[in-house]
Structure formats: structure tokens, C-alpha cells
C-alpha positions as CSV (number, residue, x, y, z in Angstrom):
1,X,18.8,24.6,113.9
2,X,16.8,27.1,111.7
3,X,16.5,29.9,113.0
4,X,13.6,32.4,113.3
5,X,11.6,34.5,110.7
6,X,14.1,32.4,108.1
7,X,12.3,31.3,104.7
8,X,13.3,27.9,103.9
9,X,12.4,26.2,100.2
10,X,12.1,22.3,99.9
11,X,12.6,20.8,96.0
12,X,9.9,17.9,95.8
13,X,10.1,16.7,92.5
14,X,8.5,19.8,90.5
15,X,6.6,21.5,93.5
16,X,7.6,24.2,95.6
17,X,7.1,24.3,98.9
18,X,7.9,27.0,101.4
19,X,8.5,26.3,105.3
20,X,9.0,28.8,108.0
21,X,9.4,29.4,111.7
22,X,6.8,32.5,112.8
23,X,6.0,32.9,116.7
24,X,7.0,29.8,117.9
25,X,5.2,27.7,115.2
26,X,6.1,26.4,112.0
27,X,4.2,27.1,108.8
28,X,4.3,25.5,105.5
29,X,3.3,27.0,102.0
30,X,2.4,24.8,98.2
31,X,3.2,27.8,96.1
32,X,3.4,24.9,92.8
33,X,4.9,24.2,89.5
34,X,8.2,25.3,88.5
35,X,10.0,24.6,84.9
36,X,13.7,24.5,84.3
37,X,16.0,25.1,87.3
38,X,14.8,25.2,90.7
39,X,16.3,28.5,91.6
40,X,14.9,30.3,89.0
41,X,11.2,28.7,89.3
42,X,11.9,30.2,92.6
43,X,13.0,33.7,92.0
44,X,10.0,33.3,89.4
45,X,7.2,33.0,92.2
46,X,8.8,35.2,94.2
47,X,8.2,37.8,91.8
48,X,5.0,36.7,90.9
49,X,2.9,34.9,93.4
50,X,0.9,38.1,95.6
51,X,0.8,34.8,98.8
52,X,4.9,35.4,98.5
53,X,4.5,39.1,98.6
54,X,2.2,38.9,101.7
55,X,4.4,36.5,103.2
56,X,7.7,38.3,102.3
57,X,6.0,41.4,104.8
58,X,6.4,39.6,107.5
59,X,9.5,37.4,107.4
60,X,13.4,38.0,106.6
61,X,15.9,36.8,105.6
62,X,14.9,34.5,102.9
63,X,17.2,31.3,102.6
64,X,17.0,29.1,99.9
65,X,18.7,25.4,100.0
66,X,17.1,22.5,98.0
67,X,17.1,20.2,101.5
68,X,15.9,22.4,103.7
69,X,13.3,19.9,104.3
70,X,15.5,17.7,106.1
71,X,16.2,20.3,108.8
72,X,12.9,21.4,109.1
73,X,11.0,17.7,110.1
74,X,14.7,17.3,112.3
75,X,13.9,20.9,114.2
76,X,10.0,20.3,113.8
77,X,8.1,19.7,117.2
78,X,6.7,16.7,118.2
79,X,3.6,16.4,120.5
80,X,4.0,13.3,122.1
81,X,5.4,11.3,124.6
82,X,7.5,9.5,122.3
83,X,8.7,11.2,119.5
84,X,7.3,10.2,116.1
85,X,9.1,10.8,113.0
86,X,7.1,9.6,109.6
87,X,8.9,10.9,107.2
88,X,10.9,7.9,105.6
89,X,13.3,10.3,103.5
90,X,13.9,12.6,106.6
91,X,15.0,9.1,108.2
92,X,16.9,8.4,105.9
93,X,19.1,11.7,105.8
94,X,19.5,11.4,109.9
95,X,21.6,8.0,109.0
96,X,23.4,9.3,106.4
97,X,24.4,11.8,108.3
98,X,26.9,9.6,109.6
99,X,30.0,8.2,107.6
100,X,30.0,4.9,109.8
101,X,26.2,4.3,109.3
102,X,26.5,5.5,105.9
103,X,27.5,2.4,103.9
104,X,24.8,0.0,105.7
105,X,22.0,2.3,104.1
106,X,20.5,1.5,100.4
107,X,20.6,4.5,97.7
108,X,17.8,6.6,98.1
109,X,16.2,9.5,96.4
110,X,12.7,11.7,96.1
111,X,10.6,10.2,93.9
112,X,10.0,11.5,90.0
113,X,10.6,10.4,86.4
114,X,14.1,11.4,86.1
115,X,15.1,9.8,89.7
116,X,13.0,6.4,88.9
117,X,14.7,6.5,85.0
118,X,17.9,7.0,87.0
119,X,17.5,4.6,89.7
120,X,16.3,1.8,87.8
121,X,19.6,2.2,85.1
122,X,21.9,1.7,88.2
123,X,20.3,-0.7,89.9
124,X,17.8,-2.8,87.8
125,X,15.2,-3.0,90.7
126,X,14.0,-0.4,93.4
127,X,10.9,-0.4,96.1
128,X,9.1,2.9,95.5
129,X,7.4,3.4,99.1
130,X,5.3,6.4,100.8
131,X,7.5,9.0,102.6
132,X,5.0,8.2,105.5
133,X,2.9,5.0,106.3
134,X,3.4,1.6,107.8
135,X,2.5,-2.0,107.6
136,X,3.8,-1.9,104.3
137,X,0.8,-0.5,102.3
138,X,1.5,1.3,99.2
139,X,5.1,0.2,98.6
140,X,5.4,-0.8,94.9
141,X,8.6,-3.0,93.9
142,X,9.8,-1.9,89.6
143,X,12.6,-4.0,87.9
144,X,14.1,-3.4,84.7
145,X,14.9,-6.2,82.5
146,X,18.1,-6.2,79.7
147,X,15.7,-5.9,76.8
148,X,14.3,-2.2,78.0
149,X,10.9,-4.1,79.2
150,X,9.8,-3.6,83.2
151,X,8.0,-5.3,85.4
152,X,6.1,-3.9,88.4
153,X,4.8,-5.8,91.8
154,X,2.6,-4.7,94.0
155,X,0.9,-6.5,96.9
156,X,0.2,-10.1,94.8
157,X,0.0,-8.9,91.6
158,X,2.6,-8.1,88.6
159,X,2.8,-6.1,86.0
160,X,5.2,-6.1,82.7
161,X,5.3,-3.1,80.8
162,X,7.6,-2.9,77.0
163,X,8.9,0.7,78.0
164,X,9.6,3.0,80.6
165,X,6.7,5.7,80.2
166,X,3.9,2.9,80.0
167,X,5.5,2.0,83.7
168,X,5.5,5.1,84.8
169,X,1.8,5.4,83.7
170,X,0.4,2.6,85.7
171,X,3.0,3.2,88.5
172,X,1.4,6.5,89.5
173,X,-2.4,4.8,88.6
174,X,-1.2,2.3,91.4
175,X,0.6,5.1,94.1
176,X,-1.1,6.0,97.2
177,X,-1.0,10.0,97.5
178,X,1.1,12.1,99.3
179,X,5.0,12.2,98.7
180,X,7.1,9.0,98.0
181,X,10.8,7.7,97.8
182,X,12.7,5.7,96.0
183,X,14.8,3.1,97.8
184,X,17.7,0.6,96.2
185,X,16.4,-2.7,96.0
186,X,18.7,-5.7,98.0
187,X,18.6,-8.9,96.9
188,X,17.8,-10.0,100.6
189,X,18.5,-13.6,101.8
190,X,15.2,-16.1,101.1
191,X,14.3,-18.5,103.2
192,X,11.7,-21.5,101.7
193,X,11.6,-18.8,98.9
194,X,10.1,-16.2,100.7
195,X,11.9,-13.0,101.3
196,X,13.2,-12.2,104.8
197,X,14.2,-9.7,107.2
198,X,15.2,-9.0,110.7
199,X,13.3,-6.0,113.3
200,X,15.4,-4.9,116.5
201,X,13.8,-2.7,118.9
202,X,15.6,-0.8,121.8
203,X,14.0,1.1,123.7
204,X,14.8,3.5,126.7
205,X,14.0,1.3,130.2
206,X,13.5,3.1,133.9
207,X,16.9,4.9,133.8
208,X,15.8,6.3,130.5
209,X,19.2,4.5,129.2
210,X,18.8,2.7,125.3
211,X,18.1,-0.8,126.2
212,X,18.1,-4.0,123.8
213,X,14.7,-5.8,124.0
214,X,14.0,-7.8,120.8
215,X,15.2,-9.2,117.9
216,X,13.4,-11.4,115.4
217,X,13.3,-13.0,111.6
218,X,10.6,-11.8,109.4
219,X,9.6,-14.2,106.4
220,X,7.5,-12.6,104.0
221,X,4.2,-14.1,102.9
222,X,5.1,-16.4,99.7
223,X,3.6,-14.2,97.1
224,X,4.2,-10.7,98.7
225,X,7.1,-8.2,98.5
226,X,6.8,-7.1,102.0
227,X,7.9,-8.9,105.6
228,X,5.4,-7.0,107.8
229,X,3.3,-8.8,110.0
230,X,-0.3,-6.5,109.0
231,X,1.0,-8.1,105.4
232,X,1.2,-11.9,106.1
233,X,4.6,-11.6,107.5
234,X,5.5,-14.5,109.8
235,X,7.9,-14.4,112.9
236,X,11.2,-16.6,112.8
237,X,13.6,-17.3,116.2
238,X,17.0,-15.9,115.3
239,X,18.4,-19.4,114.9
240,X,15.8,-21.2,112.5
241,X,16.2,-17.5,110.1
242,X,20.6,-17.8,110.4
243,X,21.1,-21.4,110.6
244,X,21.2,-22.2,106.8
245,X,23.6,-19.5,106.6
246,X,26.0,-19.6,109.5
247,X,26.3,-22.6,110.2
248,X,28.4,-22.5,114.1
249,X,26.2,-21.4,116.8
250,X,29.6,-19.0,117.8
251,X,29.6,-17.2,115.0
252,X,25.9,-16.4,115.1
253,X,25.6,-15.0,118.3
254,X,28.5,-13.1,117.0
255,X,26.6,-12.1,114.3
256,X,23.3,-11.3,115.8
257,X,25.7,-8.6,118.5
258,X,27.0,-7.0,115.5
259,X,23.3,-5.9,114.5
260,X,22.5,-4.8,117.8
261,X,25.5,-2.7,117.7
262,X,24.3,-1.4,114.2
263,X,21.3,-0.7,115.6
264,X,22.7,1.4,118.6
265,X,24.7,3.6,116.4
266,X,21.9,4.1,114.5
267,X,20.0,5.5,118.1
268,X,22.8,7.5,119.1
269,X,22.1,9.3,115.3
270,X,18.4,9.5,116.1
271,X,19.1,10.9,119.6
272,X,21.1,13.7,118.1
273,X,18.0,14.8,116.0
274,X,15.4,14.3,119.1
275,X,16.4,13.0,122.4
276,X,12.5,12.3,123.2
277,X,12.9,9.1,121.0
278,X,11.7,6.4,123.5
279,X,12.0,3.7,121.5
280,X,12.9,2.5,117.9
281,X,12.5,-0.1,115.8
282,X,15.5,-1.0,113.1
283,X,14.6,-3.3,110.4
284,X,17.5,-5.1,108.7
285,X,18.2,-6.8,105.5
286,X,21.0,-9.1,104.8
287,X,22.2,-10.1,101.0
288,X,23.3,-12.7,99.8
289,X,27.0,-11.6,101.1
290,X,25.6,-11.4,104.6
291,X,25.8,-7.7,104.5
292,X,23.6,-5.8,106.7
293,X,21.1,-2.6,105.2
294,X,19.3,-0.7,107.3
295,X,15.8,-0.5,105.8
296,X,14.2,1.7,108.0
297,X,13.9,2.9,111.4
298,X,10.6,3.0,112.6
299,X,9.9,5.2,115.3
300,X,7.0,3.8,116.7
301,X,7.3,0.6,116.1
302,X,4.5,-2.4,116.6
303,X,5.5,-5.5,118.7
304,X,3.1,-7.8,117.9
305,X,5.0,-10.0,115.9
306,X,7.1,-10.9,119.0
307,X,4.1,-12.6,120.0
308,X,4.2,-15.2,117.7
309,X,7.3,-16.6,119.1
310,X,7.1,-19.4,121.6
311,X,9.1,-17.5,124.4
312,X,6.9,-14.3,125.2
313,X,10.7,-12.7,127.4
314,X,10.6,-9.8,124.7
315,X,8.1,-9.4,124.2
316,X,6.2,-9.0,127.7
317,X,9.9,-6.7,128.4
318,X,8.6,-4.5,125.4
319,X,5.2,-4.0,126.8
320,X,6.7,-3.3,130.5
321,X,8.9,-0.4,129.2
322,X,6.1,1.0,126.5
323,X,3.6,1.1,129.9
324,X,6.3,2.9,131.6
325,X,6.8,5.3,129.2
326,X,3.4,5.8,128.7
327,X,2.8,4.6,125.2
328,X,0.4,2.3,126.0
329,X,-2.4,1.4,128.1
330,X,-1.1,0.9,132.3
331,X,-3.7,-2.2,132.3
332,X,-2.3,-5.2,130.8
């Protein structure tokens, strides 16, 4: 928990930004640019910068930590009847937080020129996304190549470039604003050639206990990168998107509990952070391997896909519990 009248500094990329907690409300400061280390583009503002002097009158003691960022959106109030955490990279950290969940979460990092450089060198592709938004806009797949040349998709369209820096270029030319992340890319399983994934939603029912409600295929749209549904993204039954690759009906139903059970751990984690989470959406990629990664969590996540499928069960279940929670209209 931070605690009050405590400074806290958040590294993004080559900005500064200062958060703290003042009177019951948090408060958030873009002092700018720093060169070199961190801590001394810090100490250098500090010195410097009269909006840190004014600031500095009225708070103490000053704590610095390079992820203070995390703690701050986990501790930050939420006005609403289901909490709603954006931040993709602050999601990210909650799961990581635990050792078990760990592994079943891709390599992630802040987004600049020596992460992407880094990124790309360890895994030859990555999906550079916005820290907050949905539907899929703005997420940008890059891919290295053996011969130093990259290639970079983007809704329908891609890109080669012969070097890095050229990338780079058009990459931030083609970058919604606002702060992004860098996330390992997984060769996920195709299906007719397109790309697929799988959403799980709990959510809490009348007892206000985490409750299983849906779980569904995504295939991709055949020339896009993304599985959402606002982006093309088509609904599969469980059995037509696992049947090519486990064969015995058995073993997919066992199969299918292991990613619900993934996908409670992975509430239990969120419930830590906020226990007003009503109800969560876990989207799941499987390799090649059948290994599952936890994409995202979405915590307010869109059912309409679920509509697609020929039995409406979940779907109408979804609805029942987001009416009773509030979420949504009372009139069907």
C-alpha cells in the first residue's frame, strides 16, 4: 500500500513522472526528459524543476523506485461498480506477481528503442500494443528476419524495413498515442490458417462467489493479426477449435478444466489487487506445444462474441449476472 504524503517516481521509457497520495486523492506530475541514469535525471529535476520545489513544500518523505507505477494503478481508486483496470502492463505485473502464474505469461516490457532492439534479438517477433485500449486497435505485430531486415504488420497491411532505425521510424509514424508495451510474440495454433485464441469469462454470480460462465475459440480474420470480434474475429465451439489437436473427447474436456483452473488462479491474483473485480475476461493462447499463455485479462470484458454460437446458455448466463451486478442495462 503506499502510504500518505509519499513521493513516488515511475521510469517510462525517458520520461519522468511523479505520483502521489495528498488528502485522500492521488495526483500525478510529467516533470520530462532525463539523460543517462534514471536516478540522477531525477536528483537532476529535483534540484532544478521550481514545480518540484513547490511540490516538495508540501509532501515528505520522497521515495524513489523505478515501478512504483505498478503499486500506484494496484492502490489507485476505482469509481465503479466493477472495477476497471486498463493498464495492460499493470496487468501484467499483478500475474507475475505469482510464481505459479508466472510461467503461463509471455515476456513483457515498457516500450522504447532499447527494449524493442532487445526484445526482437531474443525473440525474433513481438506485438507492440497500447498500455490501454481494446478491440484490438493499435496493436502492431514486428518480426526480425536472419539477414538484419524487419517486417512490420498492422491491421492488413505489412511493412519490410532493411534495418532497425528505419522500423523504428515508421513504427512510431503507425503508434496510437499514449504509453505502449511490448509483449513476446507466440506462435499460436492456426486453424484454416488463421490465427486463434480462446476468451474465458468468470464472473462473480448472486453469492458474489467467482463463477465459470463461458468459454470460446477465437479465429482471427484471414489477413489480420488480432482475434477480436470488433476486428473480424469469428466465434468457434470448443470442440470444432481443439479437435484437430486432441483428438479424444476425454482428454479435451480435460483440457478445457485445466484453462478454467488457469483462469481462476489468475482471479484469485486479481482479487488480491481489488476485490471489487466483478468479472474478468482471460484470453488464452495455445502454441504449437499446446502450452497455455495468458494474453491478457480484460477487466471488462465484452460478450458479444458468445452470441455467435448456436447455444446462447453463456451467454444469456453472462448477461443475467452483468444485470445483477449492475453493469448493464436491468431491461433485456
Amino acid at each position: 500500500m503506499l502510504e500518505r504524503s509519499s513521493l513516488y517516481v515511475d521510469f517510462w521509457g525517458r520520461s519522468l513522472h511523479l505520483v502521489w497520495f495528498r488528502a485522500g486523492h492521488f495526483n500525478r506530475e510529467r516533470l520530462g526528459f532525463y539523460q543517462g541514469q534514471p536516478e540522477a535525471g531525477y536528483h537532476t529535476l529535483m534540484r532544478r524543476t521550481p514545480k518540484m520545489r513547490r511540490i516538495l513544500k508540501i509532501i515528505s518523505p520522497i521515495q524513489i523506485s523505478p515501478i512504483s507505477y505498478n503499486e500506484v494503478n494496484r492502490t489507485m481508486p476505482v469509481d465503479q461498480k466493477n472495477a476497471n483496470l486498463g493498464s495492460k502492463w499493470v496487468k501484467t505485473q499483478i500475474l507475475l506477481s505469482s510464481p505459479e502464474l508466472s510461467r503461463y505469461v509471455p515476456d513483457t516490457s515498457l516500450f522504447s528503442y532499447a527494449n524493442l532492439a532487445s526484445m526482437l534479438n531474443k525473440h525474433q517477433m513481438v506485438y507492440v500494443k497500447p498500455d490501454k485500449g481494446s478491440a484490438g486497435r493499435g496493436i502492431i505485430r514486428v518480426s526480425r528476419g536472419k539477414i538484419s531486415r524487419y517486417w512490420m504488420r498492422s491491421g492488413t497491411k505489412q511493412l519490410r524495413f532493411n534495418s532497425f532505425d528505419e522500423m523504428f521510424i515508421a513504427l512510431n509514424a503507425h503508434k496510437l498515442s499514449g504509453i505502449y508495451i511490448i509483449q513476446a510474440g507466440i506462435k499460436l495454433l492456426r486453424l484454416r490458417n488463421r490465427l486463434t485464441d480462446i476468451r474465458i469469462v468468470i464472473q462473480r454470480n448472486e453469492q458474489n462467489k467467482w463463477e465459470f460462465t463461458g468459454i470460446i475459440g477465437r479465429l482471427a480474420h484471414p489477413r489480420k493479426i488480432v482475434t477480436n470480434y470488433h476486428a473480424g474475429g469469428k466465434a468457434l465451439p470448443m470442440k470444432a477449435l481443439l479437435s484437430p489437436f486432441i483428438k479424444q473427447r476425454a482428454d479435451r474436456i480435460e483440457f478445457t478444466a485445466r484453462l478454467k483452473e488457469l483462469s481462476f488462479k489468475a482471479a484469485h491474483e486479481f482479487n488480491k489487487t481489488n476485490p471489487r473485480f466483478k468479472e474478468l475476461g482471460v484470453d488464452i493462447g495455445l502454441d504449437a506445444s499446446l502450452h497455455p499463455w495468458i494474453l491478457e485479462v480484460n477487466t471488462k470484458p465484452n460478450s458479444i462474441i458468445f452470441k455467435q454460437l448456436k447455444d446462447k446458455t453463456m451467454f444469456r448466463r453472462m448477461l443475467e449476472l452483468k444485470r445483477f451486478h449492475g453493469l448493464i442495462n436491468p431491461n433485456p
